[in-house]
Residue frames as qw, qx, qy, qz and C-alpha x, y, z in Angstrom:
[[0.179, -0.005, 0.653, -0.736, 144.70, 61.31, 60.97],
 [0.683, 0.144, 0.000, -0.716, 141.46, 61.30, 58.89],
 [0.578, 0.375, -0.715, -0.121, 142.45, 57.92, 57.74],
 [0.285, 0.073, -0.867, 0.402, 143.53, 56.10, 60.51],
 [0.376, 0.200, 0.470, -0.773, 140.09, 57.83, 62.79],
 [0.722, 0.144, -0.167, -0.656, 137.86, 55.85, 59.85],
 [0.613, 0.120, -0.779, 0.053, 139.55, 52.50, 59.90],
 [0.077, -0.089, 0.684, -0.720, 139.15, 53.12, 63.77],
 [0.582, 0.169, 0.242, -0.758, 135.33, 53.73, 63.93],
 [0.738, 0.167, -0.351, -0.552, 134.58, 51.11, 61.11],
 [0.495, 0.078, -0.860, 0.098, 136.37, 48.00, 62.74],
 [0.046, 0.062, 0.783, -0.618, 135.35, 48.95, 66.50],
 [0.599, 0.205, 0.208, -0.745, 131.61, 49.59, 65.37],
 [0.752, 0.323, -0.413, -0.400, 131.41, 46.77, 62.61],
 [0.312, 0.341, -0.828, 0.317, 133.13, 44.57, 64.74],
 [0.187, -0.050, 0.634, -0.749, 130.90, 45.60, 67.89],
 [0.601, 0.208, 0.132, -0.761, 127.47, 46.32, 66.39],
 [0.558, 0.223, -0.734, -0.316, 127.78, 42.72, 63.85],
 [0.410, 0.010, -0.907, 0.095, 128.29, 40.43, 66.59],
 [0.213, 0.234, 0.558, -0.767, 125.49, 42.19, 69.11],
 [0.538, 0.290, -0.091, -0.786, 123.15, 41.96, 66.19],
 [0.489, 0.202, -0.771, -0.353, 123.59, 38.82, 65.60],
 [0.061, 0.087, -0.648, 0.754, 123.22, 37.90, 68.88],
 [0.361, 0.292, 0.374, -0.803, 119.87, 39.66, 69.44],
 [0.667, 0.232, -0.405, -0.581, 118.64, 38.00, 65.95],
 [0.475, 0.049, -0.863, 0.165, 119.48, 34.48, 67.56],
 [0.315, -0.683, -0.280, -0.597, 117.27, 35.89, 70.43],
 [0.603, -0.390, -0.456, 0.525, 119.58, 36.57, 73.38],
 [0.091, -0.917, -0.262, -0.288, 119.18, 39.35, 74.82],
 [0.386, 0.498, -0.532, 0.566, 122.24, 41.71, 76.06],
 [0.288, -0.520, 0.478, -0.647, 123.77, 40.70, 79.06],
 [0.945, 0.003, -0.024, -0.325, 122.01, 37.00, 78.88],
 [0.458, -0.550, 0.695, 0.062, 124.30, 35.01, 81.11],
 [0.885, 0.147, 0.431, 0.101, 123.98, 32.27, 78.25],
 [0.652, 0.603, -0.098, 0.449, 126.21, 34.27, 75.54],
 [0.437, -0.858, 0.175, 0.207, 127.86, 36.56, 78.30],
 [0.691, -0.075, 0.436, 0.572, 131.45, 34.73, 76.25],
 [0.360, 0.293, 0.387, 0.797, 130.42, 36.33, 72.89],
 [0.123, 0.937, 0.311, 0.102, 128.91, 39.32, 74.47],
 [0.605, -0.675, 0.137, 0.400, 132.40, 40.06, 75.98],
 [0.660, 0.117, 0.506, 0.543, 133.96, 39.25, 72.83],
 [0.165, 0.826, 0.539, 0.029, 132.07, 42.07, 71.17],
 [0.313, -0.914, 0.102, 0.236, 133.41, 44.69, 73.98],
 [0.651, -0.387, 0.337, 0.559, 137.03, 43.77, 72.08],
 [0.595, 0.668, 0.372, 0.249, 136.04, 46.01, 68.83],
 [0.010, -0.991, 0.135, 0.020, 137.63, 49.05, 70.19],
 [0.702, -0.520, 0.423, 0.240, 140.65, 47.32, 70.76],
 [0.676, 0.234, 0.566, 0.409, 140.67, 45.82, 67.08],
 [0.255, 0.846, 0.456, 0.109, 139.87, 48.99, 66.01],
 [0.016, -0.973, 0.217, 0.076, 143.01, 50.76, 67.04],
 [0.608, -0.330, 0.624, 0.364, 144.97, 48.04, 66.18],
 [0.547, 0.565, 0.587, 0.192, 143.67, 48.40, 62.84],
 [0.063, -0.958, -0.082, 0.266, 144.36, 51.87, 62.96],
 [0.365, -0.768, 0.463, 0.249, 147.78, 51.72, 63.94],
 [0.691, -0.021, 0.662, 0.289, 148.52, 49.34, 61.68],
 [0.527, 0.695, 0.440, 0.213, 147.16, 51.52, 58.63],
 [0.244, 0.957, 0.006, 0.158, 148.79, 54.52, 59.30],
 [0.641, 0.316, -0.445, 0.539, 152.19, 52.96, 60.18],
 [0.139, -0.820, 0.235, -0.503, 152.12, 54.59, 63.77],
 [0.420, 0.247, -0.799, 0.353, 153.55, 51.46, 65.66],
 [0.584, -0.777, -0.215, -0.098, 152.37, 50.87, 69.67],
 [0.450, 0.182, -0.362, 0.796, 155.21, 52.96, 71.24],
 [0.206, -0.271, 0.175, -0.924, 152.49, 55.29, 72.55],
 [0.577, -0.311, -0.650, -0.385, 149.77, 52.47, 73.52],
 [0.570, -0.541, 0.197, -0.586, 150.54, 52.45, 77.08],
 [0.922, -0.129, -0.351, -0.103, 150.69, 48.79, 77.13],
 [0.241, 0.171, -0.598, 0.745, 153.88, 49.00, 80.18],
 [0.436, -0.733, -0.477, -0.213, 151.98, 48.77, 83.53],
 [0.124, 0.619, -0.346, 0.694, 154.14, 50.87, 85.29],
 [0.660, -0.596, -0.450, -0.080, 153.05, 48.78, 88.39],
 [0.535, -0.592, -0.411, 0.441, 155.49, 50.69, 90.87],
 [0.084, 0.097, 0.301, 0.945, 155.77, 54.22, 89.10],
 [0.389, -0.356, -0.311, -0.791, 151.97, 54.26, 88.70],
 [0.269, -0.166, -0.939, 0.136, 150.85, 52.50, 91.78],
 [0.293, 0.202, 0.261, -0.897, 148.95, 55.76, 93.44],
 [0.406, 0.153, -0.333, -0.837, 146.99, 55.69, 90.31],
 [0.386, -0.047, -0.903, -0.183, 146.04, 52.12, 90.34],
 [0.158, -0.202, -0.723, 0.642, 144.77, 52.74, 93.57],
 [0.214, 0.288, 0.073, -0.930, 142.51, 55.23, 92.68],
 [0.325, 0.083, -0.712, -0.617, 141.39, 53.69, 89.70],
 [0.338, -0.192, -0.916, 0.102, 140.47, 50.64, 92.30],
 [0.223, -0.384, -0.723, 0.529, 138.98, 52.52, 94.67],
 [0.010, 0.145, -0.148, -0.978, 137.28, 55.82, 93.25],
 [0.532, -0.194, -0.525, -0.636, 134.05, 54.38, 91.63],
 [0.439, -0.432, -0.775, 0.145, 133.27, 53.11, 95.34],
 [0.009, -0.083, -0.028, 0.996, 133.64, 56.88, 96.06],
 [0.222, -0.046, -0.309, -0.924, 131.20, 57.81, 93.93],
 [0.448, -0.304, -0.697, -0.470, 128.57, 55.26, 94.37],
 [0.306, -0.284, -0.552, 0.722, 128.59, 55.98, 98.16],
 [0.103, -0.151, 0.101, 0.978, 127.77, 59.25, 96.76],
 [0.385, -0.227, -0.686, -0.574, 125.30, 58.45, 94.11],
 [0.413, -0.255, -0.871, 0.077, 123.43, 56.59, 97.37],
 [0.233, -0.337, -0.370, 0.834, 123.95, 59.11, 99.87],
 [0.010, -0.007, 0.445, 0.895, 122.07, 61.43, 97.48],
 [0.413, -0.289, -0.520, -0.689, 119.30, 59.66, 96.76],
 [0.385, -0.519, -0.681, 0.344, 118.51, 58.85, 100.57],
 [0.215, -0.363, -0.416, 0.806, 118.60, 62.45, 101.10],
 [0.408, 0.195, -0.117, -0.884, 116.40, 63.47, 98.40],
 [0.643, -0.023, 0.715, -0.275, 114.23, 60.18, 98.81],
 [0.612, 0.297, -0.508, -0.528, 114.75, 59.08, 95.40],
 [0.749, -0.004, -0.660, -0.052, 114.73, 55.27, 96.21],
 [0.815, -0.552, 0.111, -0.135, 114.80, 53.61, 99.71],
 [0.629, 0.476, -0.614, 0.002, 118.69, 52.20, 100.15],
 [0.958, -0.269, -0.007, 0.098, 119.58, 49.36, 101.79],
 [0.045, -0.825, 0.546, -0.138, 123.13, 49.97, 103.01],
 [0.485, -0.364, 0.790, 0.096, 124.04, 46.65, 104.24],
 [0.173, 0.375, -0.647, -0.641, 122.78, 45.19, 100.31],
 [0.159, 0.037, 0.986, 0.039, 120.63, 42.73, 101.40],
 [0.533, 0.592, 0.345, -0.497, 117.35, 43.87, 99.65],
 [0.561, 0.552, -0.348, -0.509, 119.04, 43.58, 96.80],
 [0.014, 0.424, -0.905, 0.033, 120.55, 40.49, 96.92],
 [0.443, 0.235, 0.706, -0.501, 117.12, 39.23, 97.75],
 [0.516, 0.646, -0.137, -0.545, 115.86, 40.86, 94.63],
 [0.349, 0.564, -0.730, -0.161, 118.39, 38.77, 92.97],
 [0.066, -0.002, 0.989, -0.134, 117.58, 35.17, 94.50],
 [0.491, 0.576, 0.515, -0.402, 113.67, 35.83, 93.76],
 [0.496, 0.674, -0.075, -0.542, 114.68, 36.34, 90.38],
 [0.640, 0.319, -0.684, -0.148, 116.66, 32.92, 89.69],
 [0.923, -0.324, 0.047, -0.204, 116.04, 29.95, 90.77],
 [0.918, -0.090, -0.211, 0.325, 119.23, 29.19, 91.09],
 [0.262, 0.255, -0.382, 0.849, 121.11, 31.93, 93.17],
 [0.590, -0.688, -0.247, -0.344, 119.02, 31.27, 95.93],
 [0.780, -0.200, -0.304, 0.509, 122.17, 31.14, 98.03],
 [0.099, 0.499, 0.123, 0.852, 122.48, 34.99, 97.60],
 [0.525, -0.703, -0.333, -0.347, 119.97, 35.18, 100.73],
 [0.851, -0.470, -0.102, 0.212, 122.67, 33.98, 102.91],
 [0.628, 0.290, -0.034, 0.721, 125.40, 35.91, 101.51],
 [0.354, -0.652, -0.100, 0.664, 127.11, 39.40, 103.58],
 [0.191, 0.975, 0.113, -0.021, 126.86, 42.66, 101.99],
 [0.382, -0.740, 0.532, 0.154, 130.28, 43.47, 103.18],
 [0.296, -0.438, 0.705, 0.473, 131.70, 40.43, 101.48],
 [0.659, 0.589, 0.377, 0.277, 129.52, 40.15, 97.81],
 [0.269, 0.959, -0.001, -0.087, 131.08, 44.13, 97.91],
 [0.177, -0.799, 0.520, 0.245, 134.53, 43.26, 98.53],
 [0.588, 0.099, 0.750, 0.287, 134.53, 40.07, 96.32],
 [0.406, 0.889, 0.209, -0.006, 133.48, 42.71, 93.41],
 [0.146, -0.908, 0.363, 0.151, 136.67, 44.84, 94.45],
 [0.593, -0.195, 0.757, 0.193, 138.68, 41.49, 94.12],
 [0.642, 0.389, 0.607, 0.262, 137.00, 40.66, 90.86],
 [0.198, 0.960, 0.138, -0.144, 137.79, 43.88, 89.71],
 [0.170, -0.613, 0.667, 0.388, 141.75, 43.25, 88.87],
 [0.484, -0.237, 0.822, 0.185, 141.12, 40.71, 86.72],
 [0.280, 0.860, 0.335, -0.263, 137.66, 42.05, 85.29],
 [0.098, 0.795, -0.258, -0.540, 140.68, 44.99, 83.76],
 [0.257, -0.256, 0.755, 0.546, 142.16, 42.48, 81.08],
 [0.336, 0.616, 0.695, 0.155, 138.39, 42.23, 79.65],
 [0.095, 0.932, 0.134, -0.322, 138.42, 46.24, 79.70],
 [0.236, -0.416, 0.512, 0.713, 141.29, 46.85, 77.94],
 [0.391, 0.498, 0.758, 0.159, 139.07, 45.15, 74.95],
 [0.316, 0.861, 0.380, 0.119, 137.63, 48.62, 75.05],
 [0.479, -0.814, 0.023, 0.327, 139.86, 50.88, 77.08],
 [0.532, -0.457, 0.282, 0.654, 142.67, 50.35, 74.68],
 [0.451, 0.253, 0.413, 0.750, 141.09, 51.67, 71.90],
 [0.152, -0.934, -0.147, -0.287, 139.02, 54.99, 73.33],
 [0.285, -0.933, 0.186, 0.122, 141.75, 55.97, 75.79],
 [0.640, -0.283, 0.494, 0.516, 144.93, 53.89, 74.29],
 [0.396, 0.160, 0.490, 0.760, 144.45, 55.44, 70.77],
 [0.187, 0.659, 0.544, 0.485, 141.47, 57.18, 69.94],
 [0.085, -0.937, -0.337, -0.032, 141.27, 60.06, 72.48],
 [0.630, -0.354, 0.322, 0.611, 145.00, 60.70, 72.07],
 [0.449, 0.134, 0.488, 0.737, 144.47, 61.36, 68.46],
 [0.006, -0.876, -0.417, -0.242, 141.23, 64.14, 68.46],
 [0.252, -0.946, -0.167, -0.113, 141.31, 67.58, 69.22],
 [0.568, 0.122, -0.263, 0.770, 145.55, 68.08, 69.35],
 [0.103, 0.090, -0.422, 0.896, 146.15, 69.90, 72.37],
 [0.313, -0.392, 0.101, -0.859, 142.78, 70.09, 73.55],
 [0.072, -0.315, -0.931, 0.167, 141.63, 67.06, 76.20],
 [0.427, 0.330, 0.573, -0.617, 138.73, 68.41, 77.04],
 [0.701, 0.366, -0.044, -0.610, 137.31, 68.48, 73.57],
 [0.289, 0.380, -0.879, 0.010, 139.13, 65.21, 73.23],
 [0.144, -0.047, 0.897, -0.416, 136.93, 63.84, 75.99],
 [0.519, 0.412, -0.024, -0.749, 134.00, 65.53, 74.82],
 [0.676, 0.342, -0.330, -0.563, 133.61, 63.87, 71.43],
 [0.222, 0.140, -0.960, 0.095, 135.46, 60.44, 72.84],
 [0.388, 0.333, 0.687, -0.517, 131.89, 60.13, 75.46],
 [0.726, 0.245, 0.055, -0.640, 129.41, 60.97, 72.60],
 [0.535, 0.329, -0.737, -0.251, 131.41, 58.09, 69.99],
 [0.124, -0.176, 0.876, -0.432, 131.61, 55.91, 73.37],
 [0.586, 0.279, 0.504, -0.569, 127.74, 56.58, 74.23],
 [0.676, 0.381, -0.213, -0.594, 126.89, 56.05, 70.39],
 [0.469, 0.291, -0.828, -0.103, 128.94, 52.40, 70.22],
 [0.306, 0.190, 0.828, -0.430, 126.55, 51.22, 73.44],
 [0.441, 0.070, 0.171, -0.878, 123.70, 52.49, 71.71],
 [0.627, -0.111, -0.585, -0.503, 122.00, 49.12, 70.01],
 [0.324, -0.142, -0.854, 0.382, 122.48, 47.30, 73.56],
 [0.009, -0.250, -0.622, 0.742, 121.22, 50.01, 75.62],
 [0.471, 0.010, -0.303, -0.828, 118.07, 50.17, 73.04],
 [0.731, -0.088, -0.665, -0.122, 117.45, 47.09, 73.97],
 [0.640, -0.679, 0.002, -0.360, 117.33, 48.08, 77.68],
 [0.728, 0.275, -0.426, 0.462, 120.83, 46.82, 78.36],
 [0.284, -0.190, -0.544, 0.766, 121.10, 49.66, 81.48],
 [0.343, 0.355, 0.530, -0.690, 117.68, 51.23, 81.89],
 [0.068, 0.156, 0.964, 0.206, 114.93, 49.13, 80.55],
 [0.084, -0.583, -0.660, 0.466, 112.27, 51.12, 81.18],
 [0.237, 0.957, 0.058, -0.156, 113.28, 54.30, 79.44],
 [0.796, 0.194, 0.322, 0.474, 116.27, 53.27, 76.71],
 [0.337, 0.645, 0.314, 0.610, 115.82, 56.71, 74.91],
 [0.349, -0.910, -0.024, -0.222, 115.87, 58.99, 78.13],
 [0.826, -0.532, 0.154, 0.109, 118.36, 56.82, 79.76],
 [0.639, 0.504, 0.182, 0.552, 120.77, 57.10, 76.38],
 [0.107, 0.849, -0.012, 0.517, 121.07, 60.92, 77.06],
 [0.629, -0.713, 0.298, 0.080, 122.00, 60.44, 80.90],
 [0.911, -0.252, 0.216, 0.247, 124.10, 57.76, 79.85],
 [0.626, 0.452, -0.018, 0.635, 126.30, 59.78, 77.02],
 [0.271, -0.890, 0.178, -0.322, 126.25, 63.06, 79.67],
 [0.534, -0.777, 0.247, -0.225, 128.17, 60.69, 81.80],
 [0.894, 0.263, 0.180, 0.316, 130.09, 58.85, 79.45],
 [0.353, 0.753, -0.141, 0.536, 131.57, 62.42, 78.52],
 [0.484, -0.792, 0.212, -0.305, 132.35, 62.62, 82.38],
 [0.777, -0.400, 0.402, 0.275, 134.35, 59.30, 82.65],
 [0.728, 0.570, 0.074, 0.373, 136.08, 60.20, 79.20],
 [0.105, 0.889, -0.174, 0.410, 137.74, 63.18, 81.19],
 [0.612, -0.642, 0.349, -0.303, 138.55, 61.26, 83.90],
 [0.926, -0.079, 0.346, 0.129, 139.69, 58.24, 82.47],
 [0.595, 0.695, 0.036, 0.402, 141.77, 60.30, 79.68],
 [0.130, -0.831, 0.398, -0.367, 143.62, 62.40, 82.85],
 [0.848, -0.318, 0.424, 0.022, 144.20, 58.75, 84.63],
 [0.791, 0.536, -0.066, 0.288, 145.33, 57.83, 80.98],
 [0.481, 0.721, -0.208, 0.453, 148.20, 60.56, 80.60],
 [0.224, -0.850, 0.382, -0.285, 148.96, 61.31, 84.37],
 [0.768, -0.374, 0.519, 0.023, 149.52, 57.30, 85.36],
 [0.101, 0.597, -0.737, -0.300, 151.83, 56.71, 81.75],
 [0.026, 0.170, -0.971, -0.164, 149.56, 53.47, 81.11],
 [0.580, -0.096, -0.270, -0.762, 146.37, 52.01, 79.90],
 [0.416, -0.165, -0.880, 0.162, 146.49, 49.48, 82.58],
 [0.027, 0.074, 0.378, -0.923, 145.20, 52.24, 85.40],
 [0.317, 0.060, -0.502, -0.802, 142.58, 52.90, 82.66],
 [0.573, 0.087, -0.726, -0.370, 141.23, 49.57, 82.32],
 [0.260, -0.214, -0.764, 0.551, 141.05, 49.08, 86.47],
 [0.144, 0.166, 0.227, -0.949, 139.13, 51.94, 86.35],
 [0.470, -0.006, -0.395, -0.789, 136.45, 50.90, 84.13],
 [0.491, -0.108, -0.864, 0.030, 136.63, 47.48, 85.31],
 [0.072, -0.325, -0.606, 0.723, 135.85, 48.99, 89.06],
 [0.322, 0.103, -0.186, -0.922, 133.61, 51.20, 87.51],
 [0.541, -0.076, -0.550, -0.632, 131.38, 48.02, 86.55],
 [0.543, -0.033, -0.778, 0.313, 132.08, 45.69, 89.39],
 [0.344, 0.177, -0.165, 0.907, 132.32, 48.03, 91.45],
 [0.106, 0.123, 0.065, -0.985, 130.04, 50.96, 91.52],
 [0.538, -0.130, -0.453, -0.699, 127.28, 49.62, 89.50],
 [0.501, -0.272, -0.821, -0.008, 127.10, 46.60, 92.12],
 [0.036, 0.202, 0.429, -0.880, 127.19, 49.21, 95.14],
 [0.167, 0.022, -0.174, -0.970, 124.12, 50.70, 93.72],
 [0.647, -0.038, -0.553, -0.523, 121.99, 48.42, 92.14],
 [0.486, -0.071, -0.807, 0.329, 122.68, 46.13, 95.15],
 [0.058, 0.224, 0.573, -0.786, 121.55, 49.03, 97.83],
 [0.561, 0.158, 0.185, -0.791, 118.23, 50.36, 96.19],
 [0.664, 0.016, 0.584, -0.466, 117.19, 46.48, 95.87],
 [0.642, 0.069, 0.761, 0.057, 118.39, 45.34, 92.88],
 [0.506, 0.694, 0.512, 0.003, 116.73, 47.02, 89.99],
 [0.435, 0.133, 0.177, 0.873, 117.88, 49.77, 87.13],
 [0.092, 0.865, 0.415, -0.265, 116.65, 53.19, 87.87],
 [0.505, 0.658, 0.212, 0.517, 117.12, 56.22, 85.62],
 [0.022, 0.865, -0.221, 0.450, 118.22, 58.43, 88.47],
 [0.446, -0.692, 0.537, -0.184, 119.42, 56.26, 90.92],
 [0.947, 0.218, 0.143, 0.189, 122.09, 54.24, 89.01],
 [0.578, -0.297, 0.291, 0.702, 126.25, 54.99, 88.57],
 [0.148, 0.102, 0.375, 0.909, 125.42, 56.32, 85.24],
 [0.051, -0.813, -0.579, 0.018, 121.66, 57.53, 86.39],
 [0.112, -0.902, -0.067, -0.411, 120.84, 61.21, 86.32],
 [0.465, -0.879, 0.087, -0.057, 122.79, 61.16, 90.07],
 [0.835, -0.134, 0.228, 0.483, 125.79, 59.96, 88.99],
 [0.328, 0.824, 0.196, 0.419, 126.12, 63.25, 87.22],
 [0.284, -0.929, 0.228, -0.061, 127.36, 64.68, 90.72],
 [0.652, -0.632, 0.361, 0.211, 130.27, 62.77, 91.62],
 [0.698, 0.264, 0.435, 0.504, 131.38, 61.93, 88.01],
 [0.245, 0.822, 0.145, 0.493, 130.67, 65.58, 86.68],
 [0.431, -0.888, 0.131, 0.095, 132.34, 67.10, 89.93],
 [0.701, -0.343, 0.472, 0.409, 135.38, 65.40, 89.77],
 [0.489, 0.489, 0.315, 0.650, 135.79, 66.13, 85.36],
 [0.205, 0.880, 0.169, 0.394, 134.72, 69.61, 85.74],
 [0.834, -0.513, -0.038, 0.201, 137.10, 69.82, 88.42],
 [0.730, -0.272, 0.417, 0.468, 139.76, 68.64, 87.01],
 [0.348, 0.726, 0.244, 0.540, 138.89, 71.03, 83.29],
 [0.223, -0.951, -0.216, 0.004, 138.78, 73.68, 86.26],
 [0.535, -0.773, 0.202, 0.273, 141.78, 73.57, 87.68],
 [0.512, 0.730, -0.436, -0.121, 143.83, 73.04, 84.51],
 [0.549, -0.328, 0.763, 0.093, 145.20, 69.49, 85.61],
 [0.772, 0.483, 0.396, 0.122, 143.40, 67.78, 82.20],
 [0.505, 0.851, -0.139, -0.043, 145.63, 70.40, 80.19],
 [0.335, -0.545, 0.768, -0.018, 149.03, 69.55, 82.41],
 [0.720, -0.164, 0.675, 0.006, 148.09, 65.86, 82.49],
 [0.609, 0.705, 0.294, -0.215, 147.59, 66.28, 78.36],
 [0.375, 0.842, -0.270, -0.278, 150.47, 67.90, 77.21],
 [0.243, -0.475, 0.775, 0.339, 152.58, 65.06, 76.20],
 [0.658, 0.273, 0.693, -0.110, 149.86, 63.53, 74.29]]
């Protein structure tokens, strides 16, 4: 186990953290639609990393998930698809009622934001709220075959193998490794420019929140395809809801993984630790 968890960590970080550094020494900055190819590429260390695993400690992919169980698991898919619009609803709803940010509900302050900030997505002015959000939703199935990149090696191997018998601390230590393999991007202001080193701490709080959630989707929907919708929606998704209603910009409390995203992500894990479904959905792992 000790074995196979180092060959893990050294390919998906050395894999991850090489080609983002190189990157950022070539001066693009993360997220810079001009590498956007090899920042993607990057996101596939976790992947290599549990193939790398598996491959050292003889454990085969019989347990990987890789079966989409597409009418067996279809609830789940659903969820997956449709949950992180849940939340950011939430997230929104929130901060209108404790005026953290002004939101624009129909998106088009942000969208503005966004056509005043390239000169070439001035067409964005003219575009419906309603359909940039459901063209997200859409781009969100396809979006999942980049997630897997990560998806199959933090929920398809690695939080499988910590903490026998215990998801929660399984989820636990799978968010901090998660939060700690973002961490040269999001030093570089990758999701909240402004405050990197504050925004780090939100972000691993709520990293450990979608580790519980995305590790109970794992085991209850029998495939890391659920998974990988989920994150995908999760970015598409949720982050566009947001960032779209309060006008564009990253804020350290009003953002999916901001400070308020703590409610609807941390409800829903501690929830689910509460009620003893993570231990149910767990025990075949």
């Amino acid at each position: 186990m000790i074995r196979g968890v180092a060959v893990f960590l050294a390919v998906a970080f050395g894999f991850s953290w090489l080609v983002w550094e190189l990157l950022s020494r070539a001066g693009h900055a993360p997220g810079s639609t001009d590498m956007a190819a090899l920042y993607l590429l990057a996101s596939f260390g976790p992947a290599l990393g549990a193939t790398a695993a598996r491959l050292a400690t003889r454990q085969g992919f019989a347990d990987a998930g890789l079966a989409p169980r597409l009418k067996a698991a279809l609830p789940w898919y659903l969820f997956a698809w449709l949950w992180p619009l849940a939340a950011g609803a939430v997230i929104l709803l929130l901060a209108q009622v404790l005026s953290l940010a002004h939101v624009d509900w129909s998106l088009g302050s942000g969208l503005a934001a966004l056509a005043d900030a390239r000169p070439d997505a001035g067409h964005l002015r003219d575009l419906a709220g309603s359909g940039v959000l459901v063209n997200a939703m859409l781009m969100a199935v396809p979006s999942a075959l980049i997630l897997f990149g990560e998806e199959f090696g933090w929920r398809g191997w690695l939080q499988r193998r910590l903490c026998a018998g215990r998801p929660g601390a399984a989820a636990v230590a799978v968010g901090v490794i998660w939060s700690l393999w973002h961490l040269p991007l999001n030093l570089r202001g990758y999701n909240f420019p402004h405050d990197p080193l504050l925004g780090q701490i939100v972000f691993t709080a709520n990293l450990i929140f979608l580790s519980v959630i995305f590790g109970w989707l794992r085991e209850r929907s029998g495939t890391i395809w659920t998974v990988c919708l989920a994150h995908a929606s999760t970015n598409t998704v949720g982050a566009t809801l947001v960032t779209l209603a309060i006008g564009g910009g990253q804020d350290l409390f009003v953002a999916y993984l901001g400070a308020l995203g703590v409610v609807p992500l941390g409800g829903l894990a501690l929830w689910l630790a509460a009620t003893g479904r993570l231990r149910r959905a767990g025990g075949g792992a």
